[in-house]
Structures are given as structure tokens and as C-alpha cells.
N, C-alpha and C positions, 0 to 999 in steps of 0.2 A: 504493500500500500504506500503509496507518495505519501510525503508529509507536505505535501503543499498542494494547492491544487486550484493555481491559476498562478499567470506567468508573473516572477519574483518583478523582475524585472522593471515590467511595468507599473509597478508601485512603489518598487523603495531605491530611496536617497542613501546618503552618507553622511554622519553627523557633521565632517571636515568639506561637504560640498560646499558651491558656493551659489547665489540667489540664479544664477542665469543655467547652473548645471539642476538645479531642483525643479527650474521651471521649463527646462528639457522633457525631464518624468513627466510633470501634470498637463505639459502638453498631449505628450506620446497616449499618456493611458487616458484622456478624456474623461475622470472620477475627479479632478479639481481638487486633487488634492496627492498628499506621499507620505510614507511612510519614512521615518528616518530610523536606521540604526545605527549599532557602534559594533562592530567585531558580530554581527547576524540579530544579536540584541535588538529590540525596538527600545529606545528613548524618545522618543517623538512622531509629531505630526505635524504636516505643513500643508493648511489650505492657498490657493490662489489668493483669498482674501488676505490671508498673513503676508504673501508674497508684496502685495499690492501697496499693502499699510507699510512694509518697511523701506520699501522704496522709496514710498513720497515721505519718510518720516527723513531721508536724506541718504540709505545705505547705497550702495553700488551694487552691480549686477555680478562683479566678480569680487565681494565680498563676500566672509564665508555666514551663511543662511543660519538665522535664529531659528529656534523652533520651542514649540510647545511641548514642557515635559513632563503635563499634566494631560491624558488624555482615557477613555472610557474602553475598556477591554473585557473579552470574558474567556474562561478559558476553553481548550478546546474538548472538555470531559463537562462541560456545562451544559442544561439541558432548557428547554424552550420556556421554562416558568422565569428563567434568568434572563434570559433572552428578553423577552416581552416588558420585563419590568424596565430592564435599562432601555429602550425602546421607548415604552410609554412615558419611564421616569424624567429621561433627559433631554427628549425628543431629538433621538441622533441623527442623523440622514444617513450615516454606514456605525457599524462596530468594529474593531479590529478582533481577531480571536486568535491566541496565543497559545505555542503550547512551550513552557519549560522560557516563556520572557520571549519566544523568538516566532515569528509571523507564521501563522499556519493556515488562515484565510479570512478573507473579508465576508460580510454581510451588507448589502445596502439596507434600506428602510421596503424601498419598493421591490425588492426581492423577496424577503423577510413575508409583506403581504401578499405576493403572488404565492407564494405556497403555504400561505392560510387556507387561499383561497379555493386551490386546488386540493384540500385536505393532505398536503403532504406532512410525511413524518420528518421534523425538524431533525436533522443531523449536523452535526458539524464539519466532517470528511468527506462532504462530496463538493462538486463543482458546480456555485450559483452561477453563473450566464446564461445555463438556457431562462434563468427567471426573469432576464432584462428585458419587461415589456413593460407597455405603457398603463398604469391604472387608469378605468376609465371612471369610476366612483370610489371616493375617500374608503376605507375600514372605519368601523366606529369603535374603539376598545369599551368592554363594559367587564364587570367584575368576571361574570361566567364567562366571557367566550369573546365575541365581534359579532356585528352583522355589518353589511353592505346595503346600502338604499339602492335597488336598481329603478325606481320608478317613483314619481312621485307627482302630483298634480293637484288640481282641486278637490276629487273626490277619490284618489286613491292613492295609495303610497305600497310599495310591493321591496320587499327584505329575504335577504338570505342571512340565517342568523348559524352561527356554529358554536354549541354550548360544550365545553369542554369535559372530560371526563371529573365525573365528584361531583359537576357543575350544577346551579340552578339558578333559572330565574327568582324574582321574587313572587313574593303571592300579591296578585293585585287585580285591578279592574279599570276600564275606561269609561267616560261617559258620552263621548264624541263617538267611537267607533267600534265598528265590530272587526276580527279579524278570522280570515281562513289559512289555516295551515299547511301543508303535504311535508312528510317526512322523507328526507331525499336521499340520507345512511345514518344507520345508528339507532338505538334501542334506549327507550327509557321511560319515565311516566309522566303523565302532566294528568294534575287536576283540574276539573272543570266542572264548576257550583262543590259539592260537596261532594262530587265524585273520584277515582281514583282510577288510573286504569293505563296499563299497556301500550305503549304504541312502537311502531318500527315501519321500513320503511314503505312507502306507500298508503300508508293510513293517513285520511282525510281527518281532521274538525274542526268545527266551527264554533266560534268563540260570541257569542251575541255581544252588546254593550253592556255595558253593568255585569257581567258575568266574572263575578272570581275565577282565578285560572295562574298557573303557571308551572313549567316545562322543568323537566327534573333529568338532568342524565346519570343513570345509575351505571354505567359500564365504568371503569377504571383506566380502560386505556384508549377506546373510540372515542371522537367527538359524536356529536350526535346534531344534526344537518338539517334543517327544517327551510322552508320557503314559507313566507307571510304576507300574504295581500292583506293590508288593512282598508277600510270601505268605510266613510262617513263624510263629515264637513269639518273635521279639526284633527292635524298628527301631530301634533306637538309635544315633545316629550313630557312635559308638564302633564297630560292629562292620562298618568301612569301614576294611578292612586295605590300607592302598598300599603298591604296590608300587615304583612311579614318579608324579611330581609335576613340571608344569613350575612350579607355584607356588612350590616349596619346601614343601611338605605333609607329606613321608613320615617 
């Protein structure tokens, strides 16, 4: 197995380079930014915008290149709950991931959510570029899982929601709207009124307004994949009255 897997090359610098050779790299690799090591080590990170700032702060181009040597990493035995939080936490556009201090692959932001998206199982030892496509709708992070708005208008708004394993919504109701379901993979329960019950994939239901309800995935290691048209004259998150929260929500 490689311990790298995309080309070194094109992302790291030299701590002793200088501003015109670091801005060679972030030409070449088109990420706007490099990686800087010492002896394979990473010490730093240098955006375009850092490149920019020290120029007009008066450096020269064959001056040797400042860098940042504070920057956000996870290692490479870390697993998608780490991931997501530095993600959400820091709001990063890439991570670097590490193994033993010395570069073992990058993550963008928008990579990261193409394979939400596509239910892929987050690893760290494979090759993100086939993920470099274009998002056509934001991710929404929410405590269980993310959903996607693919549709939205006057009277309808349509969601692909992915509840994580352990995961659940809260227990709640709307008053504006009703929503329909279809479970699209994954296995687990959702109550509806004071009901309990089953559902997997393929299974329809339908959610009235005012109707207590919420989606429980009991499996441990699937997400669990639903599609949601909501139907009425108001989606505004706001009108998601809880009733219970294992978040702390209500």
C-alpha cells in the first residue's frame, strides 16, 4: 500500500524556499495553496493569500517564504466523527492528514461532501480526485447526520436527509406543513403520533401537520437515507417545534 496517494509534488514547498519558488507549487497544483516541510516533516502552510499579504507588506519574491506554523490536521488512523467536527468546527476548505508529523493526504471541504453524498465509507488511504466535482446544493450539518435541499419553492421544498448510525432526529411537529418520506438504504424506526414501527428501504409515510414524528436509526454502522418532500405554505426551520432532543435542542 502507498503511503501517499496523490502527487507529493504538487503540494509541498521547503521551509528554506523562497516566495517566487512556493508560488511555482500553488500555481502548478491549482488548491491555492502548499504544504511546507523540513527534512519530509510538515511545519507549515502557505495560502496564495499569505503569498499576497507578504509581498505588499514589502518582502521580495526571492526572499525566503514565511509560513504559518499553526495549522489544523488529523491523523491518518482518525475516523469520520473527527473529520466532521474539524470541518464543521473550523470551517476549513481542505485538512491536511498526517501520519507519524509527515503528509499522507489531503481532504478538501467539497470532496469530504461528495462522499456524504454518495454514502461512501470515509477512509483515509484512498485517492480523493475522483471526488472533485462541482456541489450543486450546500450540505446542511445537523447533530444526527446532513441533509441536502434539492428543491425548494413556494409550496414545496424536497431533502435528502442521511441520519447516521446511533443517530436520531428529535421528536417534534410542524404547523405549516406536512411531509412524505421514501426510505432510499438503511433500516430503523420512526414514530408517528404515538406509534412505533419498522421501516427500511422502500417504505413510504406520510407525516400530516401537527403530527408528532421522528426518524430513529438503530443500525450501528449504516446510515440510514430517506428522501423528504415537504408540502404546505411555510419551511422555515423555525417551524420544527421539539418536543424531545437527545442533543439538547428543545
Amino acid at each position: 500500500m502507498s503511503d501517499f496517494f496523490i502527487n507529493k509534488d504538487m503540494y509541498i514547498s521547503q521551509n528554506n524556499d523562497t516566495f517566487l519558488e512556493v508560488l511555482d507549487v500553488i500555481n502548478s497544483n491549482n488548491k491555492r495553496f502548499t504544504v511546507i516541510c523540513k527534512e519530509e516533516k510538515v511545519v507549515g502552510i502557505v495560502t496564495d493569500g499569505d503569498v499576497r499579504r507578504s509581498l505588499l507588506s514589502g518582502c521580495g519574491l526571492n526572499d525566503k517564504v514565511c509560513f504559518k506554523d499553526e495549522f489544523k490536521f488529523i491523523n491518518h488512523d482518525d475516523g469520520f466523527e473527527i473529520v466532521s467536527q474539524k470541518f464543521r468546527e473550523y470551517n476549513l476548505d481542505f485538512i491536511l492528514i498526517l501520519k507519524d508529523g509527515v503528509l499522507f493526504n489531503i481532504l478538501n471541504k467539497n470532496q469530504f461532501h461528495i462522499m456524504l453524498l454518495e454514502d461512501i465509507k470515509f477512509r483515509t488511504d484512498i485517492d480523493y480526485t475522483p471526488f472533485d466535482r462541482n456541489l450543486v446544493h450546500e450540505i446542511f450539518n445537523r447533530p444526527w447526520g446532513f441533509y441536502k435541499s434539492v428543491l425548494l419553492n413556494t409550496h414545496a421544498q424536497a431533502k435528502i436527509l442521511t441520519i447516521f448510525p446511533s443517530s436520531e432526529t428529535s421528536l417534534q411537529f410542524h404547523k405549516h406543513r406536512e411531509e412524505h418520506w421514501v426510505v432510499i438504504k438503511g433500516y430503523g424506526d420512526i414514530i408517528r403520533h404515538k406509534e412505533k414501527r419498522k421501516i427500511g428501504p422502500g417504505q413510504y409515510v406520510h407525516i400530516p401537520k401537527e403530527c408528532v414524528h421522528q426518524i430513529i436509526n438503530t443500525s450501528i454502522e449504516e446510515n440510514l437515507i430517506l428522501s423528504e418532500v415537504q408540502l404546505g405554505e411555510y419551511f422555515g426551520e423555525d417551524d420544527i417545534i421539539r418536543l424531545d432532543d437527545k442533543y439538547g435542542r428543545v
